[in-house]
TIGU-802489 format. One record per residue (C-alpha): x, y, z. Coordinates in steps of 0.1 Angstrom, whole numbers. Layout:
@east->X	north->Y	up->Z
...
// end
This chain:
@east->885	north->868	up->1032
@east->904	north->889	up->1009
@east->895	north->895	up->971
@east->905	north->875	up->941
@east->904	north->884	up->902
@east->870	north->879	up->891
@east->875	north->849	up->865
@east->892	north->828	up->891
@east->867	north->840	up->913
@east->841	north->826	up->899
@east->852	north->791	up->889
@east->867	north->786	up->927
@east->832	north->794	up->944
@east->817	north->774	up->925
@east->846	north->744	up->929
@east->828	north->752	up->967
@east->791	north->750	up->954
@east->779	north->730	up->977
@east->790	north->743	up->1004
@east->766	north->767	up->1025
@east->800	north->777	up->1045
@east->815	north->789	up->1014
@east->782	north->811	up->1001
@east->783	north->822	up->1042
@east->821	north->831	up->1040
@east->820	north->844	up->1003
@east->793	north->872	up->1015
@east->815	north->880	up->1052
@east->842	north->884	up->1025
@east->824	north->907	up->999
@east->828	north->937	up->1029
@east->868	north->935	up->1026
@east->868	north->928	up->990
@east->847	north->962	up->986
@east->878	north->983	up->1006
@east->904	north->959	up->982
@east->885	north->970	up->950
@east->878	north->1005	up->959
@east->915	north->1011	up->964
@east->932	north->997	up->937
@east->959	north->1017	up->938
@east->969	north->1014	up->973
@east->963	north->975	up->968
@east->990	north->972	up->944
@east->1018	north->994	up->972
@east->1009	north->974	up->1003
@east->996	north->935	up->987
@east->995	north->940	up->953
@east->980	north->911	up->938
@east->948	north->893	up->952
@east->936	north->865	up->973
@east->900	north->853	up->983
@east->872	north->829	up->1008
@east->850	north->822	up->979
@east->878	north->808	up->960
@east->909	north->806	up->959
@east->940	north->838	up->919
@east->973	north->881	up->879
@east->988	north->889	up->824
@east->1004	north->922	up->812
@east->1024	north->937	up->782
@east->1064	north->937	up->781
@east->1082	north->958	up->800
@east->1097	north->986	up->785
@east->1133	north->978	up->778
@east->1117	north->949	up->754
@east->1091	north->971	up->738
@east->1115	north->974	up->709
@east->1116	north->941	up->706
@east->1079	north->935	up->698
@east->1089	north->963	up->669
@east->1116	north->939	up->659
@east->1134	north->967	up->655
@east->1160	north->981	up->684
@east->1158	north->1020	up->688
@east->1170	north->1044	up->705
@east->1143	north->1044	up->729
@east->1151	north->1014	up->746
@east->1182	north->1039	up->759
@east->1177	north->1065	up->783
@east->1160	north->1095	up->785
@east->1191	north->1116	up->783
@east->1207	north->1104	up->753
@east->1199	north->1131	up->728
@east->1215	north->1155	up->754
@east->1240	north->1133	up->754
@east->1243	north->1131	up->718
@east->1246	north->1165	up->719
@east->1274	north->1170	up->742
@east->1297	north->1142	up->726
@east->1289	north->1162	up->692
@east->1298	north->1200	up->703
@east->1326	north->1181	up->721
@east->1338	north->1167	up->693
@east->1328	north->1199	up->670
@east->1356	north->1222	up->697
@east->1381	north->1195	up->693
@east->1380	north->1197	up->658
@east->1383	north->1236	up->655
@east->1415	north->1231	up->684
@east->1434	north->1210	up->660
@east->1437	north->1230	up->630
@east->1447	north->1259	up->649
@east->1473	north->1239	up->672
@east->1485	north->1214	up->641
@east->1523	north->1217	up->635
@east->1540	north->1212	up->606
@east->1567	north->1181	up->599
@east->1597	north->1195	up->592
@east->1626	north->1176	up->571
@east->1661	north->1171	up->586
@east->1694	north->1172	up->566
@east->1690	north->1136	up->557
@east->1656	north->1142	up->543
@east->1638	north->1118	up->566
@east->1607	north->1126	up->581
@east->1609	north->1143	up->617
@east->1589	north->1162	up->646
@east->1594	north->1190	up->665
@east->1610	north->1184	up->700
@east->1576	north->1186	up->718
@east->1560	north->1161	up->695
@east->1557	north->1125	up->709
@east->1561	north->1097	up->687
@east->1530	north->1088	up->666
@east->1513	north->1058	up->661
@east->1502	north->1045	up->624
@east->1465	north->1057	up->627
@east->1476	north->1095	up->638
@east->1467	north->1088	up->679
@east->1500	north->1095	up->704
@east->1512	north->1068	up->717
@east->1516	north->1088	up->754
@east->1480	north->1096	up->755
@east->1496	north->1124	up->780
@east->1519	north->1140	up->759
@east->1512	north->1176	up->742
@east->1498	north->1163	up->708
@east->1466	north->1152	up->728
@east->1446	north->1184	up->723
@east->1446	north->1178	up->686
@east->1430	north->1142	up->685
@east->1394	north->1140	up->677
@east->1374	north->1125	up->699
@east->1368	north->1101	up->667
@east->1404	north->1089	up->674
@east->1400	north->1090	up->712
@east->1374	north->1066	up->709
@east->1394	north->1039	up->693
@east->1420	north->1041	up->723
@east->1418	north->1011	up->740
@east->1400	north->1016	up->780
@east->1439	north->1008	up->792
@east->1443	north->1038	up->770
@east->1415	north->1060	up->777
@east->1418	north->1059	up->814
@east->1451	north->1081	up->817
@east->1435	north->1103	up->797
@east->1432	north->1137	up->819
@east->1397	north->1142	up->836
@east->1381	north->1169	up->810
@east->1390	north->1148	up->782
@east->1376	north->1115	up->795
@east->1342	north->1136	up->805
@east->1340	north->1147	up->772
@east->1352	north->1117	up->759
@east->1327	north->1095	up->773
@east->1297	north->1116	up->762
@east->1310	north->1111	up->726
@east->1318	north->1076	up->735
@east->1275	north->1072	up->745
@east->1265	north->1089	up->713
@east->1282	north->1067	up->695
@east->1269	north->1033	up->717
@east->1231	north->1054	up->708
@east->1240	north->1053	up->673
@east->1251	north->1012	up->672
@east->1219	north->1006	up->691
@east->1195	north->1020	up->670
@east->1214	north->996	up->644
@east->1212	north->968	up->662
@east->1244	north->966	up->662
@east->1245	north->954	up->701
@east->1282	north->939	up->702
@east->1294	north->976	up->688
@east->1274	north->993	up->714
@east->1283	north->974	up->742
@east->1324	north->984	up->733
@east->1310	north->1024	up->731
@east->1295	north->1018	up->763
@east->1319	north->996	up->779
@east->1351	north->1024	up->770
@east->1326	north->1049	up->783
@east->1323	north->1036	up->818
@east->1358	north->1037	up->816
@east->1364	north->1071	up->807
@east->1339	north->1085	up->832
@east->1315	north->1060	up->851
@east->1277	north->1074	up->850
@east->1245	north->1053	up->861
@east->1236	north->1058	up->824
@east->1263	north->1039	up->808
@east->1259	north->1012	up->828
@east->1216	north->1014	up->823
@east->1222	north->1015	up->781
@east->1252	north->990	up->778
@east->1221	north->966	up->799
@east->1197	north->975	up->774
@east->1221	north->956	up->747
@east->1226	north->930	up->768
@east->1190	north->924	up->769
@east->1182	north->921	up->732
@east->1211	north->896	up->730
@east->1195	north->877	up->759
@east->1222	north->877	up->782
@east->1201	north->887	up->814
@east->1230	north->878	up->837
@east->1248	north->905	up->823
@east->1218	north->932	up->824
@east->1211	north->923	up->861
@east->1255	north->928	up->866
@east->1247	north->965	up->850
@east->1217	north->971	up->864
@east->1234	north->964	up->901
@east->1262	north->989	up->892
@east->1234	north->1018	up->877
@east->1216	north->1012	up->909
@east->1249	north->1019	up->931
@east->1249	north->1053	up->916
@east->1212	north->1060	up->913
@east->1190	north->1046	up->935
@east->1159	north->1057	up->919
@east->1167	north->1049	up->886
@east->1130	north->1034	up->873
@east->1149	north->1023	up->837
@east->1177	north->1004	up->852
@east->1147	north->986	up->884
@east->1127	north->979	up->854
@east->1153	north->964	up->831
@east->1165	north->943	up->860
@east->1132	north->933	up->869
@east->1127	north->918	up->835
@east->1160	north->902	up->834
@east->1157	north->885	up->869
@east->1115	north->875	up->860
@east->1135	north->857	up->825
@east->1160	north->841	up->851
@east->1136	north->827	up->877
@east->1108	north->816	up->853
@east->1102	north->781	up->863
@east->1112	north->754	up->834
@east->1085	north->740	up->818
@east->1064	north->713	up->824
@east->1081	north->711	up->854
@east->1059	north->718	up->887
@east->1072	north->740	up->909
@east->1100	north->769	up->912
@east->1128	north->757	up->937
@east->1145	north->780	up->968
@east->1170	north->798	up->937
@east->1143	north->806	up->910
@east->1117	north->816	up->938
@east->1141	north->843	up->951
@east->1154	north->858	up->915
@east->1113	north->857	up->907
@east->1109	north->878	up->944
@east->1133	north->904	up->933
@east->1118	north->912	up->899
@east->1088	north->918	up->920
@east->1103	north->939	up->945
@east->1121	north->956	up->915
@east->1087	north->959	up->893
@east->1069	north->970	up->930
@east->1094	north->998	up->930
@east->1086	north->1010	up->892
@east->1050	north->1013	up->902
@east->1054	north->1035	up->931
@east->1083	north->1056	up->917
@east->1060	north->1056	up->888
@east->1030	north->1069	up->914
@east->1013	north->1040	up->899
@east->1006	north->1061	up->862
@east->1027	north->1027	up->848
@east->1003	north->1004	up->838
@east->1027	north->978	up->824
@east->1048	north->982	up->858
@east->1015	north->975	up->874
@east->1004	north->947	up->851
@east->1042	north->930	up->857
@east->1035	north->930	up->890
@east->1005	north->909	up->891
@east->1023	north->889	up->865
@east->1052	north->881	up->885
@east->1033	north->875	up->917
@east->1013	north->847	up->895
@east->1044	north->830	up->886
@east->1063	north->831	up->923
@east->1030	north->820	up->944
@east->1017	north->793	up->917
@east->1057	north->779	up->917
@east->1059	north->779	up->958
@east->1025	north->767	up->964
@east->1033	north->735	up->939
@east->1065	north->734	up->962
@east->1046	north->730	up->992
@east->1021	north->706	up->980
@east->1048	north->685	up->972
@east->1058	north->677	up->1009
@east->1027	north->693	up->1025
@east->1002	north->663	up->1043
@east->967	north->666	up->1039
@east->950	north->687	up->1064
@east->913	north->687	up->1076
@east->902	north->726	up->1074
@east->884	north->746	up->1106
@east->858	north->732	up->1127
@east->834	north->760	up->1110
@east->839	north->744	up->1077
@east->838	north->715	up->1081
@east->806	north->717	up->1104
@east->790	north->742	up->1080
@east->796	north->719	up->1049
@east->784	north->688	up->1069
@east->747	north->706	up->1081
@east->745	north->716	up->1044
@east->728	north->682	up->1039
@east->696	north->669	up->1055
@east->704	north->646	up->1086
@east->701	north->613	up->1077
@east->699	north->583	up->1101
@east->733	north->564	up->1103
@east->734	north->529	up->1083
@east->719	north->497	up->1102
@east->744	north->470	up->1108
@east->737	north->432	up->1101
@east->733	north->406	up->1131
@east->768	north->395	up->1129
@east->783	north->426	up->1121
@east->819	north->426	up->1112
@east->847	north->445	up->1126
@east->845	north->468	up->1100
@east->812	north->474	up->1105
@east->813	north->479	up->1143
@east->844	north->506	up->1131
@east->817	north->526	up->1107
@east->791	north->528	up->1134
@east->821	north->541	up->1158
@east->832	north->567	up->1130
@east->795	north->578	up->1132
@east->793	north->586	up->1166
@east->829	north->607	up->1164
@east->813	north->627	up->1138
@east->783	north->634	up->1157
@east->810	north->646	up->1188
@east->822	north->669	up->1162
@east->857	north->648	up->1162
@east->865	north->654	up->1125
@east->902	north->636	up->1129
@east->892	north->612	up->1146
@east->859	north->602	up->1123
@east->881	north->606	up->1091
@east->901	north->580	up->1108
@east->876	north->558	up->1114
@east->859	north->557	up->1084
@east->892	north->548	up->1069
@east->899	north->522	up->1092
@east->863	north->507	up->1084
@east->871	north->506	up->1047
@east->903	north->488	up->1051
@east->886	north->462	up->1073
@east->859	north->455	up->1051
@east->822	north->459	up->1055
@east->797	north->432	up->1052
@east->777	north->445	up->1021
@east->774	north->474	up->999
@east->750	north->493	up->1013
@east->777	north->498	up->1043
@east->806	north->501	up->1020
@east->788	north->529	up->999
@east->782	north->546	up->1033
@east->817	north->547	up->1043
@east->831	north->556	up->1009
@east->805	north->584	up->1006
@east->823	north->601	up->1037
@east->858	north->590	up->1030
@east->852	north->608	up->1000
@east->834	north->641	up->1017
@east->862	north->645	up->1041
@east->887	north->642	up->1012
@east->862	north->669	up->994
@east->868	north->693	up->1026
@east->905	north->686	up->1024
@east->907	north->697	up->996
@east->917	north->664	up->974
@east->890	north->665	up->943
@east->901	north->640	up->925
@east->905	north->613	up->953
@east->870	north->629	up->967
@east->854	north->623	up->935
@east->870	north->585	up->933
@east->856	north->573	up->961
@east->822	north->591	up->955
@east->825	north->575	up->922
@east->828	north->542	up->942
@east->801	north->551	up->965
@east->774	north->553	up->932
@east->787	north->523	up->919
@east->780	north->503	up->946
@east->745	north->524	up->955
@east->737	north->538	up->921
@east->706	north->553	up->935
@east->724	north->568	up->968
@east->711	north->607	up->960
@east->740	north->622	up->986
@east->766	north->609	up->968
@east->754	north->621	up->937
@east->750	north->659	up->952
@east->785	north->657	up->964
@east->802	north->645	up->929
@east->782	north->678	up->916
@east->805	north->699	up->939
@east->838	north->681	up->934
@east->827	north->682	up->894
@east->823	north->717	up->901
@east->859	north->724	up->922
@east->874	north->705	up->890
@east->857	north->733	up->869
@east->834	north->703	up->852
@east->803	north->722	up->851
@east->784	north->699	up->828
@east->797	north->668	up->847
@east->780	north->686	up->880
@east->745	north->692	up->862
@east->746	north->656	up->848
@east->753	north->644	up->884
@east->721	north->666	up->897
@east->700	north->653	up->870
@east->712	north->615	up->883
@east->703	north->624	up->916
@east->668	north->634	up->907
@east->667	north->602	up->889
@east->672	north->582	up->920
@east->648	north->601	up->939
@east->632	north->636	up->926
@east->617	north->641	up->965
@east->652	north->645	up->982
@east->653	north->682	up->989
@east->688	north->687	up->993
@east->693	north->678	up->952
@east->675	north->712	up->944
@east->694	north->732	up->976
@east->725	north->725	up->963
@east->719	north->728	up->928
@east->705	north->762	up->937
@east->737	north->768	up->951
@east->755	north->763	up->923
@east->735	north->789	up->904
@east->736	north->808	up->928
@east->776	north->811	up->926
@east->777	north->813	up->890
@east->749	north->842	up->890
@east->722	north->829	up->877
@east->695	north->836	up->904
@east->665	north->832	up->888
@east->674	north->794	up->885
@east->684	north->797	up->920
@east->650	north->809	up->931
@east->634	north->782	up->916
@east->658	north->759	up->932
@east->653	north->767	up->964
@east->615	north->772	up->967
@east->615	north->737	up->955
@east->639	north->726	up->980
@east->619	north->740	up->1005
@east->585	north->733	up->993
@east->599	north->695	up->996
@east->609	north->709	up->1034
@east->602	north->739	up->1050
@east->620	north->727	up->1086
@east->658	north->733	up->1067
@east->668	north->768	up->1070
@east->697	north->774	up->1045
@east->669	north->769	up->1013
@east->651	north->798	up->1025
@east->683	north->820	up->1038
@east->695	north->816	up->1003
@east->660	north->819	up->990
@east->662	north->858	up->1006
@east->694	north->866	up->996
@east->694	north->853	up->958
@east->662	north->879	up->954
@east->685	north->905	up->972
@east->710	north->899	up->948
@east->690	north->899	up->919
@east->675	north->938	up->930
@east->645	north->929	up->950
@east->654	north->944	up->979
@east->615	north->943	up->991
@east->607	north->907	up->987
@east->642	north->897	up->1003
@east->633	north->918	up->1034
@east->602	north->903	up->1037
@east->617	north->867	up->1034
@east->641	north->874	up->1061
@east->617	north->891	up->1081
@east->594	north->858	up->1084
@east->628	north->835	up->1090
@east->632	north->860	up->1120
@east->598	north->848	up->1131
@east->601	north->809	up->1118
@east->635	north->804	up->1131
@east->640	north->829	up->1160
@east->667	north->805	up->1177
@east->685	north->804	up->1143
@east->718	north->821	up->1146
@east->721	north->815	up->1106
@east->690	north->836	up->1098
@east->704	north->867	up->1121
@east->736	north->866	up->1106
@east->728	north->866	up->1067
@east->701	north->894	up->1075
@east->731	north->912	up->1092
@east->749	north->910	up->1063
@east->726	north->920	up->1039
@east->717	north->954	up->1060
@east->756	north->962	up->1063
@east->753	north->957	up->1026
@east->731	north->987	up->1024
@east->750	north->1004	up->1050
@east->726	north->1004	up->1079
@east->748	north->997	up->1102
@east->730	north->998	up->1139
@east->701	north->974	up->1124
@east->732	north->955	up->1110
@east->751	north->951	up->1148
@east->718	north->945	up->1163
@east->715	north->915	up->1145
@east->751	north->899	up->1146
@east->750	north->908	up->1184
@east->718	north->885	up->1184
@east->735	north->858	up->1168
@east->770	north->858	up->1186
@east->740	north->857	up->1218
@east->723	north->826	up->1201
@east->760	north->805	up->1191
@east->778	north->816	up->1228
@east->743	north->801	up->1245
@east->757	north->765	up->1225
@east->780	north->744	up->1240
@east->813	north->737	up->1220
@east->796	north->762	up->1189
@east->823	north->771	up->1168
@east->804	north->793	up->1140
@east->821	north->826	up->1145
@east->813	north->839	up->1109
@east->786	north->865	up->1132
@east->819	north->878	up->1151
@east->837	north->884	up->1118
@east->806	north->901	up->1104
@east->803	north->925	up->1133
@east->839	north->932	up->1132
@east->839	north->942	up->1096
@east->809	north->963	up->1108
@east->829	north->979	up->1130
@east->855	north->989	up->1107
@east->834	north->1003	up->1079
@east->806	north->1021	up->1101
@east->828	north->1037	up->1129
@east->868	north->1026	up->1116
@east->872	north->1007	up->1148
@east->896	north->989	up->1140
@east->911	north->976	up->1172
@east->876	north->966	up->1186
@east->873	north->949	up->1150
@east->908	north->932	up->1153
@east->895	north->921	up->1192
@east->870	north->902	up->1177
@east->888	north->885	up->1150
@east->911	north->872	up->1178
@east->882	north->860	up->1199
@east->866	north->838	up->1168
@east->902	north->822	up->1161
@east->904	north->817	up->1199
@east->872	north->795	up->1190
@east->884	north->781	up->1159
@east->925	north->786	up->1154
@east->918	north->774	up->1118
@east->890	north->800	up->1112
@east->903	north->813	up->1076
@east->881	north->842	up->1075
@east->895	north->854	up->1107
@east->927	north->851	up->1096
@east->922	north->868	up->1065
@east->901	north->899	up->1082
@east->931	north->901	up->1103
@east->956	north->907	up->1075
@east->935	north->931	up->1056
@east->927	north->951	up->1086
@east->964	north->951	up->1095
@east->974	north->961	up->1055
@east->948	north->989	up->1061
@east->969	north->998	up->1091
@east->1000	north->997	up->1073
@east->1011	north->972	up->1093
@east->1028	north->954	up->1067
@east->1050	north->927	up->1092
@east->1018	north->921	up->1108
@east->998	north->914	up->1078
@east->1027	north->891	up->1064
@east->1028	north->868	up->1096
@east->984	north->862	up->1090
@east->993	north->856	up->1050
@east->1018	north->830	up->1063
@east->994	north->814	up->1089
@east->969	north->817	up->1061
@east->991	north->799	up->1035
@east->993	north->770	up->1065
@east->956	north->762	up->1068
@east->947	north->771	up->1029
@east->923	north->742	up->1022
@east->932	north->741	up->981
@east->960	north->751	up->957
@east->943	north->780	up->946
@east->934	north->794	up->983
@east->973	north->786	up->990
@east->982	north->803	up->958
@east->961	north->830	up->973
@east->975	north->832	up->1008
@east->1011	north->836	up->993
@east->1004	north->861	up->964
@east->993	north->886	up->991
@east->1025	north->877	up->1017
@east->1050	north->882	up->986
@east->1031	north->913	up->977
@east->1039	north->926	up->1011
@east->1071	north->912	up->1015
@east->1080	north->935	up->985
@east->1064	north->963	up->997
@east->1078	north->961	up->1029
@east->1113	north->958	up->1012
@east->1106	north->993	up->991
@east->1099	north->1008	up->1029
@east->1134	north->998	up->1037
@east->1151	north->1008	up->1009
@east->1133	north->1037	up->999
@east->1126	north->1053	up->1036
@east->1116	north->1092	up->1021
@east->1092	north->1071	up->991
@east->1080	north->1048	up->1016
@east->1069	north->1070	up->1045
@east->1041	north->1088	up->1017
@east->1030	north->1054	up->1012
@east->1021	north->1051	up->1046
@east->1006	north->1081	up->1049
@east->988	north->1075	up->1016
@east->969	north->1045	up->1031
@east->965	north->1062	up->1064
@east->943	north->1088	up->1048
@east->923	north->1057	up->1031
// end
């Protein structure tokens, strides 16, 4: 599946900790997750963000047209790059009107009553000196001091020139107000500026005041017109950005974002998606914004969802794996006269047997609303109610009925192991631990408490404790593979390469009809890059799962296809497979997942989006939804700076062909 920050990483495998799927799925992911680590860079263009199998989610400094903010002091580098020249111009300008006047001023002249008069090519004045026919001949002598105080009705017949010039002194003085905070002042400079001569620039600084008087309607209104007249304008993208992230930000303490603030919070991350790659991705706040705002638009839409979404079993292969992860255990005897109830559990038992996952979660429903004849039954049925709801993806109603499963069994050791893993998907690590130590209490012989613990240390890194975990496990029974699988591969990933090979090497010889032990020796020589010994082995255990009737493990065809792709960058034979296993299993989420990764790598960015949408539709938990839709809005926004940026775009594609 595809990668996920490492702190959420770790506390949603080991929400999964029981499940030997999950450890299965998180090491098929770990080969995509290297290509998503290794290119950062290209990550953040084509899915910026992150998404995972193990488990299922980005924070970053202010953008910079609020860095002055954090100063508490506005300055005139929240303005554009281009305002000193500007300064500069509206001085000289200013400077050569000033020498014009006093060689063009004419003096009054008195008539024969005495009164004050003009000569006949002198307009009428106004009482602060200006013309009052901004066109007449005395206009070469205003200042551009007294220009600026023309209202824009005013200013706009001015003659071209004079408005050009105009409006460079009219910026100078908006810089000035703004490094006074004096944002109302700046915003008039700014605003008779546009008037006298419209420039991207205006438009970009006039938003910068808007912003520190937190009116972001109005900096988006700018922004638009700045972006009109300069497409590529990173100041005005990244000022909008921030305005349209402060207008979609969800209200709090409410769940959810809604169709209006979803769409504002989509554009701030098309427009903060644009700063990083005009940028060439040297921004790290532009960067950092983006994984922000991805966080914020996929945590909002995946509350949406679950909202109206009804509860969905996941893929055969999950459900399967997670089942065989526990010892089989004969099903529950019935009493003489059993009751209907009772006939329903034993008929909910043979549907999970067919591998009829609906149809047994059905059942076992049915059973409980009928009512078993004693407790021993009842426990039974609640302890599977509750692992279906587990698999679904529903802790807290998992963990309720598992709850009422030990109440009414305290010593039932299954039930037990399982509240450890829903303790451990509701981040309750101690709670998990206490509920292995229970379990050992009931009965310290059952091997699957010490697997499953052992899986949980294995998630959260600690594989000595693993070790020890699973040699007990199996020195209580050396007939269940998965102990000794994960036995090889915790001294693998603890360095010792050696004893791992030789562990796998006698589960070759111990369990040669074992697809399982083929497939996680596979993976382990991929890891290490030998990739014929690698395909030789997932070849033998596609051979062992196709021989089975109705398998539906396809984790070997996954693992081969990433083979594939990293030893000889077959990526249509890899993307062949992938289709085969969700022929098998249209559910499979690793498949899936592969799929839109390979198709990223491709550049195929429509492509990838349509798998992160299937993905989102059979993500088990929040977080893998949350997952799912980071990376399709990610690529929704990259696609989006393809189409509006076609010259910028086409190096991006070229950029990851090369990768």
């Amino acid at each position: 599946m595809a990668p996920i920050p490492n702190a959420q990483q770790a506390s949603q495998q080991a929400a999964r900790a029981a499940d030997r799927a999950q450890v299965s799925a998180n090491n098929t992911a770990n080969k995509l997750s290297k290509w998503v680590e290794e290119n950062r860079t290209l990550v953040i263009a084509l899915a910026t963000g992150t998404l995972a199998l193990g488990g299922y989610y980005l924070y970053s400094r202010s953008s910079s047209s609020s860095s002055s903010k954090a100063k508490g002091k506005g300055t005139v580098s929240d303005s554009d790059d281009d305002e000193k020249a500007g300064a500069a111009g509206g001085a000289a300008a200013g400077s050569a009107s000033k020498k014009k006047k006093k060689k063009g001023t004419k003096k009054k002249t008195t008539g024969a009553t005495g009164g004050a008069s003009s000569s006949t090519d002198t307009p009428s004045q106004r009482a602060d000196g200006l013309p009052s026919d901004p066109s007449g001949p005395l206009l070469d002598e205003a200042t551009d001091d007294q220009l600026a105080e023309l209202p824009e009705a005013e200013i706009v017949k001015l003659p071209k020139e004079k408005r050009e010039s105009l409006s460079q002194h009219l910026k100078t003085l908006g810089n000035k107000a703004y490094s006074n905070r004096q944002f109302e002042k700046a915003i008039s400079h700014y605003t008779k500026a546009i008037a006298a001569h419209p420039m991207a620039v205006f438009y970009s600084n006039r938003a910068a005041c808007y912003a520190n008087l937190s009116q972001p309607q109005q900096v988006v209104s700018d922004c638009d017109e700045a972006l009109k007249m300069d497409r590529v304008y990173v100041k005005a993208l990244n000022r909008r950005a921030v305005a349209k992230e402060q207008l979609g930000n969800p209200i709090e303490g409410q769940e959810g974002v809604g169709e209006e603030k979803a769409q504002l919070l989509f554009d701030s991350l098309a427009d903060f998606t644009a700063v990083a790659i005009l940028g060439q991705f040297k921004d790290q706040t532009a960067t950092e914004s983006v994984e922000r705002v991805l966080r914020k638009l996929a945590t909002g839409k995946a509350q949406d969802i679950l909202k109206s979404r009804e509860p969905k079993l996941p893929s055969p292969t999950f459900v399967t794996a997670y089942l065989e992860a526990f010892r089989a255990k004969p099903k529950p005897s019935l009493p003489e006269k059993p009751s209907q109830g009772d006939e329903t559990l034993l008929k909910a038992y043979g549907a999970l047997e067919a591998k009829s996952y609906p149809h047994a979660l059905t059942l076992f429903n049915e059973a409980i609303e009928q009512g078993l004849s004693n407790e021993d039954l009842e426990a039974n049925a609640y302890n599977m109610r509750g692992t279906f709801k587990f698999v679904i993806g529903n802790a807290k109603e998992a963990l309720s009925d598992l709850e009422r499963s030990t109440s009414l069994r305290p010593n039932y050791v299954q039930s037990w192991v399982k509240k450890a893993s829903v303790h451990m998907e509701l981040s309750d690590k101690d709670a998990a631990f206490a509920d292995f130590d229970r379990a050992i209490e009931a009965d310290p012989s059952d091997p699957d408490i010490y697997y499953h613990r052992g899986q949980v240390n294995f998630i959260l890194g600690e594989f000595d404790a693993a070790i020890k975990d699973y040699e007990k496990s199996t020195s209580l029974d050396d007939k269940f593979i998965f102990s000794q699988v994960q036995y090889a591969v915790a001294h693998y990933k603890n360095g010792n390469i050696g004893h791992s090979t030789a562990a796998f090497r006698k589960l070759l010889r111990n369990f040669d009809t074992s697809s399982e032990a083929y497939n996680y020796y596979g993976e382990l020589l991929l890891d290490q890059q030998k990739f014929e010994e690698a395909m030789d082995k997932f070849d033998k255990a596609i051979e062992i799962e196709s021989a089975k009737s109705g398998s539906t493990n396809v984790l070997p065809m996954i693992n081969k296809a990433l083979a594939l792709f990293q030893w000889k960058q077959d990526i249509g034979a890899a993307e062949e497979l992938c289709r085969q296993a969700l022929d098998k299993d249209a559910d499979c989420d690793v498949a899936v997942a592969t799929l839109a990764q390979l198709s990223l790598q491709q550049g195929k960015i429509q492509d990838a989006i349509e798998y992160f949408e299937r993905s989102a539709k059979i993500a088990r938990t929040e977080p893998e939804l949350i997952n799912a839709l980071t990376y399709e809005n990610a690529s929704r926004a990259q696609l989006q700076f393809i189409h509006e940026y076609p010259e910028q775009g086409a190096a991006l594609g070229q950029m990851a062909g090369m990768m």
